[in-house]
C-alpha positions as CSV (number, residue, x, y, z in Angstrom):
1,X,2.0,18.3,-14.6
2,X,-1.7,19.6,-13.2
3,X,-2.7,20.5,-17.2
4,X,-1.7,16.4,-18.0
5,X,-3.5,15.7,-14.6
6,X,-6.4,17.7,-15.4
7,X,-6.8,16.2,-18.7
8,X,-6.2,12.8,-17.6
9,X,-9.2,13.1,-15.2
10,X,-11.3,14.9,-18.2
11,X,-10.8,11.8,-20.7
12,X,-10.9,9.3,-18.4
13,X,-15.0,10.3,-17.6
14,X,-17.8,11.2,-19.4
15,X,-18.1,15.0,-19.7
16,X,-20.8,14.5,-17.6
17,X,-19.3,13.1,-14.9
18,X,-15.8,14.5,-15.4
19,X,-15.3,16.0,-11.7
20,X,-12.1,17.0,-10.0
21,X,-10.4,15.6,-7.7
22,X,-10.6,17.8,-4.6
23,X,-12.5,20.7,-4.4
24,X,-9.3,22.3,-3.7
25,X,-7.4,21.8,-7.0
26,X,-4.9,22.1,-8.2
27,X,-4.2,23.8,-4.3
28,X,-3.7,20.7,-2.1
29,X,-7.1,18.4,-0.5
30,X,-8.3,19.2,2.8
31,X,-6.7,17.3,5.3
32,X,-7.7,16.7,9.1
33,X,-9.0,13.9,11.4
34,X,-12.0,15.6,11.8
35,X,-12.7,16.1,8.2
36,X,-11.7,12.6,7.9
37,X,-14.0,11.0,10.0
38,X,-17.2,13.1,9.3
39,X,-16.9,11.9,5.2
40,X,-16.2,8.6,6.5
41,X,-19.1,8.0,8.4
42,X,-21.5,10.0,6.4
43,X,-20.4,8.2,3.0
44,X,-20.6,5.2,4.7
45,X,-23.9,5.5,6.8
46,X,-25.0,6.9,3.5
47,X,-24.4,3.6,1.4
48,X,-25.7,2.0,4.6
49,X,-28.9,3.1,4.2
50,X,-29.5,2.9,1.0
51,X,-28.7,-0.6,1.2
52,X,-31.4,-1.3,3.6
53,X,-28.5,-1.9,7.0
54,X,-27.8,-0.3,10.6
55,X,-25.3,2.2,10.5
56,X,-21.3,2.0,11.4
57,X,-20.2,4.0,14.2
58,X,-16.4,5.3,14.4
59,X,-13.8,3.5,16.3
60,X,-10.6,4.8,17.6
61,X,-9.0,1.4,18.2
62,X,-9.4,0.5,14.3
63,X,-8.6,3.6,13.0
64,X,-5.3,3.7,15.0
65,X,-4.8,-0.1,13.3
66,X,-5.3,1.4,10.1
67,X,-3.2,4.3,10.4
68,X,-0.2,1.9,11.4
69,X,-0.4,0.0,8.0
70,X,-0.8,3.0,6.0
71,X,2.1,4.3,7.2
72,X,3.6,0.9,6.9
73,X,2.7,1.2,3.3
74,X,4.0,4.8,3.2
75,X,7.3,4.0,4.5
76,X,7.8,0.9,2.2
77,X,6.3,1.5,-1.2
78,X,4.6,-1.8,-0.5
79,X,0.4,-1.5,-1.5
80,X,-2.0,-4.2,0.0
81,X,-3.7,-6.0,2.8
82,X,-2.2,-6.1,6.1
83,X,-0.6,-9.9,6.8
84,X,-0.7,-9.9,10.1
85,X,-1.7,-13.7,11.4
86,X,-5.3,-13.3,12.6
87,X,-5.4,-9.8,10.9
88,X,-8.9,-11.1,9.0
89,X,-10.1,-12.4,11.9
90,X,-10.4,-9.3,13.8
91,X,-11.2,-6.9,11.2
92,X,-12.2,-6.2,7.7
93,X,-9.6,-3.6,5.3
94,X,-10.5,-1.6,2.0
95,X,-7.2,0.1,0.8
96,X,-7.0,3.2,-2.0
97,X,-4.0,4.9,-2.5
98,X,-3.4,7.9,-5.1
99,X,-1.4,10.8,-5.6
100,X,0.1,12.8,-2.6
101,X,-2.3,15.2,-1.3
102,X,-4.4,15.7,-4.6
103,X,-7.3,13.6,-3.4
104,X,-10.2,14.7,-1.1
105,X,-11.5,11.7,1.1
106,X,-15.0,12.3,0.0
107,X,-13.1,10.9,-3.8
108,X,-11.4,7.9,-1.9
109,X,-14.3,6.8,-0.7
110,X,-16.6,7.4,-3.3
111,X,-14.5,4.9,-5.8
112,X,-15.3,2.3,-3.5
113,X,-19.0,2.9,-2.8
114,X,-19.3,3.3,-6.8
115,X,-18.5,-0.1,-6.8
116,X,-22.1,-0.8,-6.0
117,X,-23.1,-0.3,-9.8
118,X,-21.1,-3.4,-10.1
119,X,-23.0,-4.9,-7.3
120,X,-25.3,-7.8,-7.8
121,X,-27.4,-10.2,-5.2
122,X,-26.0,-13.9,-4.2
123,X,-23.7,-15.3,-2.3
124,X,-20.5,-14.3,-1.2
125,X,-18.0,-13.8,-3.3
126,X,-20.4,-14.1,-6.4
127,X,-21.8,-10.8,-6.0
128,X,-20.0,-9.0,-9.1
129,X,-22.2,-8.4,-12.2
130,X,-19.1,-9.1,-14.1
131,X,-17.9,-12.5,-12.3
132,X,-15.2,-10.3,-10.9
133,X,-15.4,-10.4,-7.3
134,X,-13.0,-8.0,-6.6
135,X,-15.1,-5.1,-8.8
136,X,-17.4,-5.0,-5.5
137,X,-15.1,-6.1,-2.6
138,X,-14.5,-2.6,-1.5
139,X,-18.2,-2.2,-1.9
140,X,-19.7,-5.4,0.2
141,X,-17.5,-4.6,3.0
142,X,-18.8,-1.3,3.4
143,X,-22.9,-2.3,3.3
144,X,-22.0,-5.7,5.3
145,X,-25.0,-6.4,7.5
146,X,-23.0,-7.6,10.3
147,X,-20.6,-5.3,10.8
148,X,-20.9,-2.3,13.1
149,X,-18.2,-0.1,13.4
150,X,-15.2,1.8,11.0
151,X,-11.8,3.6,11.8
152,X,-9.8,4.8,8.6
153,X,-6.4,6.7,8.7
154,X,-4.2,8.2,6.0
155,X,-0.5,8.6,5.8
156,X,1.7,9.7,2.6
157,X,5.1,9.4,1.2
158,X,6.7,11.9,-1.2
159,X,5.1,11.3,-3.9
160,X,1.7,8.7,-2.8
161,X,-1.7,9.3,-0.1
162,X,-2.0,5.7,1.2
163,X,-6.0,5.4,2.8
164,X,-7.2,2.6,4.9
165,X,-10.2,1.8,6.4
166,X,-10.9,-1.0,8.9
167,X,-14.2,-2.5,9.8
168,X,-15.8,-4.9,12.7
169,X,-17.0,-7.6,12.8
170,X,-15.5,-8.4,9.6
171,X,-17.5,-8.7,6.6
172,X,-17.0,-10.3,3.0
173,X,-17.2,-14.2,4.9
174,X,-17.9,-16.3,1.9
175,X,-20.7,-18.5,2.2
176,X,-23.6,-15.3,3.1
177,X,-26.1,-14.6,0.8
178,X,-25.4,-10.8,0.2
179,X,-28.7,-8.8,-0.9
180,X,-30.7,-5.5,-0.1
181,X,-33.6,-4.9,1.5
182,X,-33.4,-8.9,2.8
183,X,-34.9,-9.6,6.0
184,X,-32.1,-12.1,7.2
185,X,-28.9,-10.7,4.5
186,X,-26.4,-13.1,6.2
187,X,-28.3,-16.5,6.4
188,X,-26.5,-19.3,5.3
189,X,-27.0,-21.3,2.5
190,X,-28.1,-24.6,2.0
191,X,-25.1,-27.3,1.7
192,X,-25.4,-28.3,-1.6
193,X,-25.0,-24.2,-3.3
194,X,-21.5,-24.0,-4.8
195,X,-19.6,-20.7,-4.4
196,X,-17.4,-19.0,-6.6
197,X,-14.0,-19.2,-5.4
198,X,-13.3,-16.4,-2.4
199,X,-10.5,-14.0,-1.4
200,X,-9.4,-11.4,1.2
């Protein structure tokens, strides 16, 4: 199983990039909450900054809402956003989930911050080189002006790491036009600019 895993990572980048997925491997990622919340906030400060925005600072309250759907997750098999009525409202949510205990954090959340080669200016949702919103969703939520703080949890199954990060204020509000380095990122636009059609 780790030779089909190890060659699965090696053909699925360039030789170049081709990295593995823990430091650790094939011996299990480091796991703690410590550990956890220092790659958090430094890969997120990180893509902060380069982005031209404040920093996030950590948040016991969301990371305690996001541990409670990952291991909602965990205990049912069932992967995406957390439904609970005014949910959105309160907080943003980026999800990853891979196999049990293989994955360090700093690769969970470096998937979603390399969404940013995806990442084009405009407003929210268009802001996908592609037209795909959802290439840079993880991405625009972690750089969104607005928001100030982060709390992410992990829980697992038998078999699946389930990773969840929530954010406030919320970010990804259609409507904002998204950009680096803008003075204002989040005015609003004029009436009459149409937007592509928005999601979670």
């Amino acid at each position: 199983m780790k030779r089909v895993l190890a060659l699965a990572i090696c053909l699925a980048a360039p030789a170049a990039a081709a990295t593995l997925p823990s430091p650790n491997w094939p011996a299990p990622a480091d796991r703690s909450d410590a550990l956890l919340r220092n790659v958090v906030l430094n890969a997120h400060n990180r893509a902060r900054a380069e982005f031209g925005v404040p920093a996030v600072a950590w948040n016991d309250e969301l990371a305690a809402g996001a541990l409670a759907h990952a291991q909602y997750m965990a205990a049912t098999g069932i992967y995406g956003h957390d439904q609970t009525p005014g949910r959105r409202k309160k907080s943003g949510e980026n999800l990853w989930r891979g196999q049990r205990g293989v994955f360090s954090y700093d690769v969970m959340i470096g998937v979603m911050v390399a969404e940013a080669q995806q990442f084009r200016a405009g407003a929210f949702p268009d802001n996908s080189v592609n037209g795909d919103w959802h290439a840079v969703a993880h991405y625009t939520q972690i750089v969104w002006p607005t928001t100030t703080e982060v709390g992410c949890a992990l829980a697992s199954s038998a078999t699946t790491d389930y990773f969840v990060c929530r954010y406030a204020p919320t970010g990804n509000k259609d409507g904002f036009y998204l950009a680096s380095g803008r003075s204002d990122p989040l005015a609003a636009l004029p009436p009459r600019v149409e937007l592509a059609q928005g999601g979670n």
